[in-house]
VODREN-921211 format. One record per residue (C-alpha): residue number from 1; residue in one letter; x, y, z. Coordinates in Angstrom, 3 decimals, m for minus. Layout:
N
SITE pos code       c1       c2       c3
SITE NUM    A        X        Y        Z
...
This chain:
439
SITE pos code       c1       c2       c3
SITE   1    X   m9.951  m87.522   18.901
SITE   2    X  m11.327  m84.595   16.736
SITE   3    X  m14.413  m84.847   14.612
SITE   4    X  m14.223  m84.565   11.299
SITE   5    X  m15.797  m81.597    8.964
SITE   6    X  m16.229  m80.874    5.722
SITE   7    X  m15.664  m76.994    6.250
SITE   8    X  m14.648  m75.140    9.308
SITE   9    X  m14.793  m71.217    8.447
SITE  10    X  m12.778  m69.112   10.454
SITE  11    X  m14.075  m65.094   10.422
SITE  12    X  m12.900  m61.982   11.774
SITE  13    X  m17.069  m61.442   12.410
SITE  14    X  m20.369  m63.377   12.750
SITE  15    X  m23.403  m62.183   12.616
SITE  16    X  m25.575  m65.197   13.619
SITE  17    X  m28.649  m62.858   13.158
SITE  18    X  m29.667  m65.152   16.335
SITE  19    X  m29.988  m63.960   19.022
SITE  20    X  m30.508  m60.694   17.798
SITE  21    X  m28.106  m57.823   17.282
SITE  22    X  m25.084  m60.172   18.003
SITE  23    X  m22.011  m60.437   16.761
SITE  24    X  m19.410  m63.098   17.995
SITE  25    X  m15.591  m62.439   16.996
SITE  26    X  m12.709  m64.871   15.951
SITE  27    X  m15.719  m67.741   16.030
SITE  28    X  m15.535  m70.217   13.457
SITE  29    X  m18.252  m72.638   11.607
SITE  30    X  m18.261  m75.923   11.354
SITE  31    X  m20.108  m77.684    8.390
SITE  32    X  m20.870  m81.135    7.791
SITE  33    X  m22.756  m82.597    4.909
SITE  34    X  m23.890  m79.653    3.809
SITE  35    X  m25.328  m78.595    7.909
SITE  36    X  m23.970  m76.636   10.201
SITE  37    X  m22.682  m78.584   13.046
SITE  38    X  m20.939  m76.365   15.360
SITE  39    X  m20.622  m72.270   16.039
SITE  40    X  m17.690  m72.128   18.414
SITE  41    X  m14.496  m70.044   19.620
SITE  42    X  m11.880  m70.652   17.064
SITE  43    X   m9.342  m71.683   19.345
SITE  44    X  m11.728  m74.383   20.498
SITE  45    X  m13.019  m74.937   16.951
SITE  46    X   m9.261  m75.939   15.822
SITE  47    X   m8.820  m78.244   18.606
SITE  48    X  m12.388  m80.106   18.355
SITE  49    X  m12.173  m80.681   14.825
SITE  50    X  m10.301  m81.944   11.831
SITE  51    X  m11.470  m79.918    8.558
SITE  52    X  m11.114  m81.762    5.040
SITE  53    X  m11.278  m77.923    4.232
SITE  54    X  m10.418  m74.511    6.502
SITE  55    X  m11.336  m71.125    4.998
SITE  56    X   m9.661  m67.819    7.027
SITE  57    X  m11.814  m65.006    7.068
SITE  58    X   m9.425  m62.281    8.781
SITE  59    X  m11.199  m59.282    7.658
SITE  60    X  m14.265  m60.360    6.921
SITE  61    X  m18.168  m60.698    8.626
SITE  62    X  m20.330  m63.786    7.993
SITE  63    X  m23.617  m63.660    7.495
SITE  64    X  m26.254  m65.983    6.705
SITE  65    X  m26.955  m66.115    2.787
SITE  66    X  m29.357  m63.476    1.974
SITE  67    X  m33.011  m64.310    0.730
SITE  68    X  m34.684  m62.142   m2.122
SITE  69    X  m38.327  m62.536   m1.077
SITE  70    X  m39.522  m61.482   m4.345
SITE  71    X  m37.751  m61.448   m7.679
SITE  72    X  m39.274  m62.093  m11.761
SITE  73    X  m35.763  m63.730  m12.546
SITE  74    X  m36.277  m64.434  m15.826
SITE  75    X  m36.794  m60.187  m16.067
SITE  76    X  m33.035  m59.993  m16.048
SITE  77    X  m32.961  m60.311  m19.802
SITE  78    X  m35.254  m57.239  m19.861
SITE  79    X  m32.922  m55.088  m17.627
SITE  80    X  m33.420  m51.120  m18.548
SITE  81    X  m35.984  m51.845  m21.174
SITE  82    X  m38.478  m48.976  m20.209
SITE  83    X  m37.088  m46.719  m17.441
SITE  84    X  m39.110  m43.708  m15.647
SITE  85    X  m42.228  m44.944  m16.141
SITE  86    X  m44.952  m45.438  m13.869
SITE  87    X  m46.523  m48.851  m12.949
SITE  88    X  m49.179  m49.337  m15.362
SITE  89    X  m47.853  m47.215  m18.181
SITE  90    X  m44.598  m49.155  m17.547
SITE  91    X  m46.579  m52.889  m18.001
SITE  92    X  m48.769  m52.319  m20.323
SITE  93    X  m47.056  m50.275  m23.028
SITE  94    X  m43.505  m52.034  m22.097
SITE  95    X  m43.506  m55.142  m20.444
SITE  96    X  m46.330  m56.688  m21.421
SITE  97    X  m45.773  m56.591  m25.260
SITE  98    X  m42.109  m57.615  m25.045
SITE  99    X  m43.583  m60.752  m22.331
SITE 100    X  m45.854  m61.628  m25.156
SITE 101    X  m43.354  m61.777  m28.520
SITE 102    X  m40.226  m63.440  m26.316
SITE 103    X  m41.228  m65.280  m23.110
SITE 104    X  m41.137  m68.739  m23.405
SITE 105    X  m39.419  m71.687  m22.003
SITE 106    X  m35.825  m70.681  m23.136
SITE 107    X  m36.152  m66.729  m22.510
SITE 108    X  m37.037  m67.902  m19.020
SITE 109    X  m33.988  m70.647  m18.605
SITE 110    X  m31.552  m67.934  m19.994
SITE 111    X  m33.026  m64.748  m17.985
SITE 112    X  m32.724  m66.851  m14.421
SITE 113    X  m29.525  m68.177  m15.635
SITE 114    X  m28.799  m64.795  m15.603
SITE 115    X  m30.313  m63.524  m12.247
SITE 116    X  m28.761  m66.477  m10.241
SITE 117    X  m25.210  m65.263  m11.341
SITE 118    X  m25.756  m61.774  m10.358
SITE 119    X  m27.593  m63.179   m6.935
SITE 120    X  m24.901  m65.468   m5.818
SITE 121    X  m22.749  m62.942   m6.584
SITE 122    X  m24.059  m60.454   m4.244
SITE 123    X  m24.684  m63.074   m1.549
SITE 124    X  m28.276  m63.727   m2.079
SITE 125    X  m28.598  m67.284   m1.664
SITE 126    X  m32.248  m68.040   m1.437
SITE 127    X  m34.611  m66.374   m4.224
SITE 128    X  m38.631  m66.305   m4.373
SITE 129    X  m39.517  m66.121   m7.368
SITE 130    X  m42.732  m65.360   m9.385
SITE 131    X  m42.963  m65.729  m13.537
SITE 132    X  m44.067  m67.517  m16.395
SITE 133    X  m42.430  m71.186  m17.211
SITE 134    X  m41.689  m72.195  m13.672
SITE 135    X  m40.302  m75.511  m15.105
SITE 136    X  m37.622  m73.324  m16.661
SITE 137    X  m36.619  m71.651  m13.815
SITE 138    X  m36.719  m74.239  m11.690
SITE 139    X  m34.374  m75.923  m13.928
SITE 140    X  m32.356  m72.695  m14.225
SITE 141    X  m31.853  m72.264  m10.526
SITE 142    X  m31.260  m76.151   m9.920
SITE 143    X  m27.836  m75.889  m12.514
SITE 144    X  m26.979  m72.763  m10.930
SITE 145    X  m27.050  m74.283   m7.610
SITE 146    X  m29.261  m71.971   m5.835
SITE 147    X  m32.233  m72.184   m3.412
SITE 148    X  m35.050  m70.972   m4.738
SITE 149    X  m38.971  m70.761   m4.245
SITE 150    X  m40.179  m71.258   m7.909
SITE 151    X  m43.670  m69.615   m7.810
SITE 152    X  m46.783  m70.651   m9.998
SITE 153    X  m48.004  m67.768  m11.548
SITE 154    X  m52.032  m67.388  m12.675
SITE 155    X  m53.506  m64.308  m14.002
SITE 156    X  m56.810  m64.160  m15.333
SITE 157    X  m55.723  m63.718  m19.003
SITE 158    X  m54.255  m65.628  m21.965
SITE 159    X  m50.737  m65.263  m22.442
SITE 160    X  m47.760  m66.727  m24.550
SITE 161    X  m47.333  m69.290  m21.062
SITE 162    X  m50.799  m70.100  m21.076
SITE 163    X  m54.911  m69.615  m21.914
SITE 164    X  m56.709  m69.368  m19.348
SITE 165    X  m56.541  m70.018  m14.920
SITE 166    X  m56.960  m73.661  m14.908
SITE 167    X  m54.242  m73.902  m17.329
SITE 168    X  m51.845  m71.311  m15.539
SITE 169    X  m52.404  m74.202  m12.274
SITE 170    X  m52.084  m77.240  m14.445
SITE 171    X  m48.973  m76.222  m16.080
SITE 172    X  m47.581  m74.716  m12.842
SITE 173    X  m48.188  m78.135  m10.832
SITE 174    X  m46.641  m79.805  m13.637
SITE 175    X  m43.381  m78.089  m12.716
SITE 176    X  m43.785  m78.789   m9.329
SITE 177    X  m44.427  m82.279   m9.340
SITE 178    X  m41.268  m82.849  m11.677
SITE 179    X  m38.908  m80.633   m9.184
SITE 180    X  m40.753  m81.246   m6.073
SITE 181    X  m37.903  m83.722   m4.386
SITE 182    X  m35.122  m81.532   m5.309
SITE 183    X  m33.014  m80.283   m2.368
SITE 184    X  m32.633  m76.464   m2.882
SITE 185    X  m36.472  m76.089   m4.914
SITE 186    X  m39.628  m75.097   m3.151
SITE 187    X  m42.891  m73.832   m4.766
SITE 188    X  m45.233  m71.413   m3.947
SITE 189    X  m48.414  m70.781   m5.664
SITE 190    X  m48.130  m67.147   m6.820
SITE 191    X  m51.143  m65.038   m8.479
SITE 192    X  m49.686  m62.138  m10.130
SITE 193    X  m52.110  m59.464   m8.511
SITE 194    X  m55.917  m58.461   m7.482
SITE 195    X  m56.151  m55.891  m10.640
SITE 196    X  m55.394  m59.435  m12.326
SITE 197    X  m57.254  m61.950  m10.568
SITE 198    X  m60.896  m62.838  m10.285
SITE 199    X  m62.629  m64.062   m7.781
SITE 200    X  m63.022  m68.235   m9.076
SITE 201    X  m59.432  m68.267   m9.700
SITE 202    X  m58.596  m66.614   m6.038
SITE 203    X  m61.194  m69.159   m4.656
SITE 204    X  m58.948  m71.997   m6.564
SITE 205    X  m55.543  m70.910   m5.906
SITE 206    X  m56.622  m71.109   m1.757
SITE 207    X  m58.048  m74.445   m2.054
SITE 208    X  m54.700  m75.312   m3.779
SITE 209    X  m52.600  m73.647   m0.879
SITE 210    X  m54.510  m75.351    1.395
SITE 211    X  m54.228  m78.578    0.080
SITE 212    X  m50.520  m78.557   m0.517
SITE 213    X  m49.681  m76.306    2.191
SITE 214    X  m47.901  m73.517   m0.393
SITE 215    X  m46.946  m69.930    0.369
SITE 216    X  m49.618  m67.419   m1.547
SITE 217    X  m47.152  m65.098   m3.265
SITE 218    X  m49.072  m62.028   m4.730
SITE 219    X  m48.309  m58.062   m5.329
SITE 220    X  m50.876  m55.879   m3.762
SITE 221    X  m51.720  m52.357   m3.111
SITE 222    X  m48.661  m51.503   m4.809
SITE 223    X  m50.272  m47.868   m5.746
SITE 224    X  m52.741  m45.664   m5.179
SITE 225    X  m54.662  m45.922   m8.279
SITE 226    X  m54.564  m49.702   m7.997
SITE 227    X  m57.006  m49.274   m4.760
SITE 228    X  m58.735  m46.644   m6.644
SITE 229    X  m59.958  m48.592   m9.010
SITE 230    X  m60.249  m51.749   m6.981
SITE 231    X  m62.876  m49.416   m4.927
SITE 232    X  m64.468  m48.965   m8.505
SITE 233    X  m64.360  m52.318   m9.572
SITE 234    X  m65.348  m54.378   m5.695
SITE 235    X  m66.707  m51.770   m3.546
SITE 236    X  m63.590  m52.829   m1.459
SITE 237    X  m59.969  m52.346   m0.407
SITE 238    X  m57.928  m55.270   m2.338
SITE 239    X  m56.937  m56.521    0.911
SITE 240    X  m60.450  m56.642    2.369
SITE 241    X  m61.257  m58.656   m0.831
SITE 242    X  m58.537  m61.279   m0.201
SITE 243    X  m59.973  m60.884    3.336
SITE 244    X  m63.099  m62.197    2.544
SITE 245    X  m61.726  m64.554   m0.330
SITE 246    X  m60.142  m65.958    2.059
SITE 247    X  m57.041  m65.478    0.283
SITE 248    X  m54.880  m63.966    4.365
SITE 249    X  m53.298  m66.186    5.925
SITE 250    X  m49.542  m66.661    8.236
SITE 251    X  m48.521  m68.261    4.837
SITE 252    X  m49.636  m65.450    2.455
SITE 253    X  m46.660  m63.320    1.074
SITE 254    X  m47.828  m59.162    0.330
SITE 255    X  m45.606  m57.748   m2.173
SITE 256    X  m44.862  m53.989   m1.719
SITE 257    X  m47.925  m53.392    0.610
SITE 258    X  m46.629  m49.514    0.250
SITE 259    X  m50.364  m48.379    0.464
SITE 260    X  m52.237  m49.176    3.740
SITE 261    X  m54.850  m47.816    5.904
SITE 262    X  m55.497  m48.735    9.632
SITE 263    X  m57.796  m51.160    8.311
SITE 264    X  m55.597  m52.690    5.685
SITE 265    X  m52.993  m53.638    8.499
SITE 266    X  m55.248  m54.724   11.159
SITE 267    X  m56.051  m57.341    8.417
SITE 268    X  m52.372  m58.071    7.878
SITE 269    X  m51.816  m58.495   11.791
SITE 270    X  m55.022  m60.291   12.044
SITE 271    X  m53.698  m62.977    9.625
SITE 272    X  m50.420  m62.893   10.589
SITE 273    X  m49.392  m62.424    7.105
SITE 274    X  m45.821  m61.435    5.991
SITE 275    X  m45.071  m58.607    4.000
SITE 276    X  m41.891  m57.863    1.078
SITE 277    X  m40.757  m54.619    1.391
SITE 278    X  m39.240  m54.162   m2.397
SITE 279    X  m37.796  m50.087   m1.538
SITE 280    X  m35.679  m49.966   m4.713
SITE 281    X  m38.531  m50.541   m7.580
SITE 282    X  m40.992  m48.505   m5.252
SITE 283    X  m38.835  m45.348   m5.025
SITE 284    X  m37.920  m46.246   m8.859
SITE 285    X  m41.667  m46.744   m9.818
SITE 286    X  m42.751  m43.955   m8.009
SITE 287    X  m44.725  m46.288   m6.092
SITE 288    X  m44.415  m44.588   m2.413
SITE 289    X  m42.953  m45.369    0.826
SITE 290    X  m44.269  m48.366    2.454
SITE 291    X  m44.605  m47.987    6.355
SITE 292    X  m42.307  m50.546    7.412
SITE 293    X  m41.508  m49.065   10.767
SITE 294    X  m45.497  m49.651   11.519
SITE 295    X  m45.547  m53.001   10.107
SITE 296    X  m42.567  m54.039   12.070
SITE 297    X  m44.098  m52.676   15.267
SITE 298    X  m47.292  m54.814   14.513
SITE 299    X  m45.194  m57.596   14.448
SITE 300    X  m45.030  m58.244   11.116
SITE 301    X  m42.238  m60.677    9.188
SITE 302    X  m41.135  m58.006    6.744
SITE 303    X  m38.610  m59.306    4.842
SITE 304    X  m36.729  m57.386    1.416
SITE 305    X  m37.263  m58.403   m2.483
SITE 306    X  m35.531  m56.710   m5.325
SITE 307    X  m38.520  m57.076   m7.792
SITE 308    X  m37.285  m58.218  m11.031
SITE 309    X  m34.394  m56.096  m12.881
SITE 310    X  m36.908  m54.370  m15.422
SITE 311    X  m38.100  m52.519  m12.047
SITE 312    X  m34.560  m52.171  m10.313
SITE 313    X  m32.317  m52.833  m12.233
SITE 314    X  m30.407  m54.551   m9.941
SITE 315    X  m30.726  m57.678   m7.969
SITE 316    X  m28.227  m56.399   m4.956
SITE 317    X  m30.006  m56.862   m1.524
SITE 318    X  m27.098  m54.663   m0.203
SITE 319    X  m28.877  m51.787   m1.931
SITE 320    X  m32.217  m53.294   m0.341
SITE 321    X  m30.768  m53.355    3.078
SITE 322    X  m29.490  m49.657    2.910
SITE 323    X  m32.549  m48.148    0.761
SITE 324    X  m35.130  m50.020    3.389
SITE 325    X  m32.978  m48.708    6.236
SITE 326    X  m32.942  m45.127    5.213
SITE 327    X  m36.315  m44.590    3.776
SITE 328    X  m37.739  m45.653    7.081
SITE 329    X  m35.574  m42.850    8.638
SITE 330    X  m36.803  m40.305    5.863
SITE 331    X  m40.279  m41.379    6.239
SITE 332    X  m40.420  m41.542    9.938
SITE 333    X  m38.599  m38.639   10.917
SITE 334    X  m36.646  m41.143   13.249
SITE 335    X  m33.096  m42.407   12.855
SITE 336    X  m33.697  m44.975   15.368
SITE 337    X  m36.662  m46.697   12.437
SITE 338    X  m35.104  m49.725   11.433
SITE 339    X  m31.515  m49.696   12.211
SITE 340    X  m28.645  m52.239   10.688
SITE 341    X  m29.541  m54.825   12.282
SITE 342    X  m33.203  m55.092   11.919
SITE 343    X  m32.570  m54.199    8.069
SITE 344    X  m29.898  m57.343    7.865
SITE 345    X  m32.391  m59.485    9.819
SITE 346    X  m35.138  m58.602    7.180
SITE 347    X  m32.823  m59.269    4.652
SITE 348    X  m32.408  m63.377    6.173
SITE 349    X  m34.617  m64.474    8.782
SITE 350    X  m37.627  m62.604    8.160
SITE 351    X  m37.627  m63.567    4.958
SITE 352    X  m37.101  m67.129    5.244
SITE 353    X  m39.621  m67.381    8.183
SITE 354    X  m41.827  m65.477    5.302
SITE 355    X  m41.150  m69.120    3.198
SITE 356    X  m41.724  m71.171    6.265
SITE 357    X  m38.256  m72.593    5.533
SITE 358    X  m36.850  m70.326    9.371
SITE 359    X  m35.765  m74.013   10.541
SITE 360    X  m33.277  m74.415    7.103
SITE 361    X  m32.133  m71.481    6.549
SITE 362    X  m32.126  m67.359    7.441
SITE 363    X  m29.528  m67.672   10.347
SITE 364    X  m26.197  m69.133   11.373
SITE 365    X  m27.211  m72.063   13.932
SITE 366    X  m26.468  m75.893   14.686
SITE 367    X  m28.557  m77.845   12.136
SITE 368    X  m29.296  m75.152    9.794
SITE 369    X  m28.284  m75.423    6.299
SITE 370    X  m24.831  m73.743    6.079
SITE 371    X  m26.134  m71.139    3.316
SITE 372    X  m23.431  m68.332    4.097
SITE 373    X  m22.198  m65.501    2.861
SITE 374    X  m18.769  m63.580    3.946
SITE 375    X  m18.222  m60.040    3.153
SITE 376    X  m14.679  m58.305    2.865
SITE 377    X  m14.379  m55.011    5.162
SITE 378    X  m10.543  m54.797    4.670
SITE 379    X  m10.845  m52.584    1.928
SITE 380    X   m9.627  m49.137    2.928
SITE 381    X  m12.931  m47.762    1.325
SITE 382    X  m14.183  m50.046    4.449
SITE 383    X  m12.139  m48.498    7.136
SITE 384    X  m11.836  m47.866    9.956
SITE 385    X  m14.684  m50.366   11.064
SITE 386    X  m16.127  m50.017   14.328
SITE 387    X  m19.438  m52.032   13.775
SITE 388    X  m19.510  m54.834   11.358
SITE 389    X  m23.176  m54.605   10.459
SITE 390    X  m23.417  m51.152   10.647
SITE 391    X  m20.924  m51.375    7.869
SITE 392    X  m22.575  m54.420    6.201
SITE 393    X  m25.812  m51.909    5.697
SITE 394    X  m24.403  m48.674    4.907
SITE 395    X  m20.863  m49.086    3.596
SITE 396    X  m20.396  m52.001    2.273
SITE 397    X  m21.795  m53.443   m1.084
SITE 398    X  m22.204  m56.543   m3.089
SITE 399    X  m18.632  m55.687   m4.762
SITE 400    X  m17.192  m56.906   m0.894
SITE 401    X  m18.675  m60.518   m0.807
SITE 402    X  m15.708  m62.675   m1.124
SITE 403    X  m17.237  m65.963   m0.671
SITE 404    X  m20.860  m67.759   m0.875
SITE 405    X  m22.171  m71.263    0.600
SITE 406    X  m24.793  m72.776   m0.542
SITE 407    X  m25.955  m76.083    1.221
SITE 408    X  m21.816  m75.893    2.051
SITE 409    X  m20.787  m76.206   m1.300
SITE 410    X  m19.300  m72.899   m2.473
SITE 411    X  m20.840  m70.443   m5.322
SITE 412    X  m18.050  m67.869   m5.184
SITE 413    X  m14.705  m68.398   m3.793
SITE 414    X  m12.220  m64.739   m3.519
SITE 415    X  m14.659  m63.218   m5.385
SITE 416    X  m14.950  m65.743   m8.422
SITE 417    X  m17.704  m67.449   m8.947
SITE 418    X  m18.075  m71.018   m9.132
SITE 419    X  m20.991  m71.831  m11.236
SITE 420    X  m21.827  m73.997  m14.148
SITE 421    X  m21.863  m70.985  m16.566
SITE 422    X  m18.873  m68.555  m17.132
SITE 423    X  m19.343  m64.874  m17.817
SITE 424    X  m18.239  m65.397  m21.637
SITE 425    X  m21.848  m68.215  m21.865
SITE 426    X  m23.906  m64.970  m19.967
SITE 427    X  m22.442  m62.187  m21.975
SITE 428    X  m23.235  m64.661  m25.531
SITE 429    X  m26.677  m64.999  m24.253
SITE 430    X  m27.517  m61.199  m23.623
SITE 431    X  m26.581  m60.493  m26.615
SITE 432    X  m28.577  m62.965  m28.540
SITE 433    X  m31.764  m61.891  m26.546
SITE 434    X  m31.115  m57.886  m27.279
SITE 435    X  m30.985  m58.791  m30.882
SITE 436    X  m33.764  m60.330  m30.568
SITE 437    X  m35.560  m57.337  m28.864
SITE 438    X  m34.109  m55.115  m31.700
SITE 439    X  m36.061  m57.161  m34.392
């Protein structure tokens, strides 16, 4: 007698991501209750089990949903609001004055509303995320339907969110305790950066971690004149100050990391800390080149963010996978640096072994949470196609993801997306907030 499924998903391609650099044809997953139960031959699949639902895939690769390893969501709403500027310039005379007139708990609802469209879209199914009003976007990326990692920012100074470090905590374990059983909603505990940071509130945020066993989420040495001046300011590299804060750790997350010594990542290895490579705002920043080949030689989980869409302006981890690819060619001298499949691996597994959520999610395998994503190379623009993921990473782009799983419940089906909010709702709502921004 055949066992019953929810979904069996019959594709032209799988890329597991494990083992690596495979790639099983005519296979065909089997999901149950929201788990992947099976990864078989289709014949085999068709005669072992009795689908409530069977999707064909003829033309198509499956791959495990992709994770964004950093993202400001709620930044969609501020897409192309101060291009070509550098870092500082671009916070302080830009960002930080819009952040302090329109961020609050609605601005942050309707911005991740936002970014969880465009994600799903693209076949990002797992986003870490880092901004003000986590109890918005946590409730943002629960109606959406999307995994997420809301993070709980602290900085060192009052904002619109809140006055002061213990209040940035308080409010941000707030949020977590009211989301904390949800399904598809992790937290991490996220300060924003060194530059922003003292030492107390580094001290507090660790003991925090600790307690509740929380990823550390924090940008640092994104540029050069960030070490400069934390030379100037601590006598120290930032990362030898979260050294000795004791701030390193296997859970601690390094955002862009584009600016290290020897020193800087023998600390990293030491820790065993992961690193997100975020190519796109770096190269768009002006930020630099981070030295991913080395970091992946040290054994490093290197996994891909987009930043947020002020810094992007997209949230398309196809451009991620391509840009991280290439620029470790460029910057190597070596076309052999980080081919397709290590750049699709850092776009899934490394990053969700970054999260410490590897045994859920980041590859196609019995018991994992069937969060999929199938991409369409029978477009002629596509052809001919003599390597799937060579194709997934430098061909293809999110405008060829035809279908997206999350937990086995699908976010986009042909193309169309499936989500509690239709484009007419998004387009009403960026228009409200640009008006807003024109005032």
């Amino acid at each position: 007698m055949n066992d019953t499924v929810d979904l069996l998903i019959n594709a032209r391609w799988i890329a597991p991501v494990e083992p690596a650099d495979s790639v099983l044809e005519h296979h065909a997953v089997a999901v149950r209750a929201g788990r992947i139960v099976d990864l078989l031959p289709q014949r085999e699949a068709r005669q072992r089990y009795h689908a409530t639902r069977e999707v064909e895939l003829p033309t198509h690769l499956l791959i495990p949903g992709m994770v964004n390893l950093h993202a400001h969501a709620a930044m969609n709403l501020m897409r192309g609001i101060a291009d070509d500027l550098p870092l500082m310039r671009w916070l302080q005379e830009a960002i930080w004055p819009t952040e302090a007139r329109h961020a609050s708990t609605t601005f942050v609802r309707d911005g991740t509303r936002l970014a969880a469209a465009e994600m799903l879209r693209g076949g990002v199914t797992t986003c870490n995320d880092m901004y003000f009003h986590p109890e918005a976007a946590a409730e943002a990326f629960a109606e959406m339907g999307m995994r997420a990692v809301v993070g709980m920012v602290m900085i060192d100074f009052p904002t619109a969110y809140a006055s002061d470090p213990d209040d940035y905590l308080r409010k941000g374990l707030r949020a977590r305790d009211q989301w904390t059983s949800h399904p598809l909603l992790d937290f991490s505990i996220a300060p924003h950066a060194p530059y922003t940071v003292s030492d107390a509130s580094f001290e507090r945020t660790r003991a925090i971690a600790d307690e509740l066993e929380l990823p550390i989420h924090i940008h640092v040495h994104e540029t050069q004149q960030e070490i400069a001046d934390a030379i100037a300011a601590h006598g120290c590299r930032p990362l030898s100050r979260l050294a000795r804060l004791g701030m390193l750790g296997e859970n601690t997350i390094a955002v862009h990391a584009v600016h290290l010594d020897d020193a800087d990542l023998a600390l990293l290895t030491r820790h065993d800390c992961s690193v997100a490579h975020c190519p796109t705002s770096n190269m768009k920043l002006g930020s630099g080149i981070a030295p991913v080949p080395r970091l992946l030689s040290a054994g490093l989980r290197v996994g891909l963010g987009t930043d947020g869409a002020a810094s992007n302006n997209r949230l398309d981890m196809f451009h991620e996978m391509r840009h991280a690819a290439l620029l470790a060619k460029a910057a190597a001298l070596d076309p052999t640096a980080v081919p397709a499949h290590a750049a699709l691996r850092m776009a899934t597994l490394d990053g969700a072994r970054a999260l410490g959520l590897d045994e859920r999610i980041g590859s196609i395998a019995k018991g994992k949470c069937a969060d999929l994503c199938a991409v369409d190379l029978g477009d002629p623009l596509c052809q001919p196609c003599f390597d799937p993921v060579s194709h997934l990473v430098y061909v293809a782009g999110r405008e060829h993801v035809s279908h997206v799983w999350v937990n086995g419940e699908t976010r986009v089906d042909k193309g169309a997306p499936l989500l509690h909010i239709n484009d007419i709702e998004l387009l009403r709502l960026t228009s409200v907030w640009q008006t807003r921004f024109g005032n």
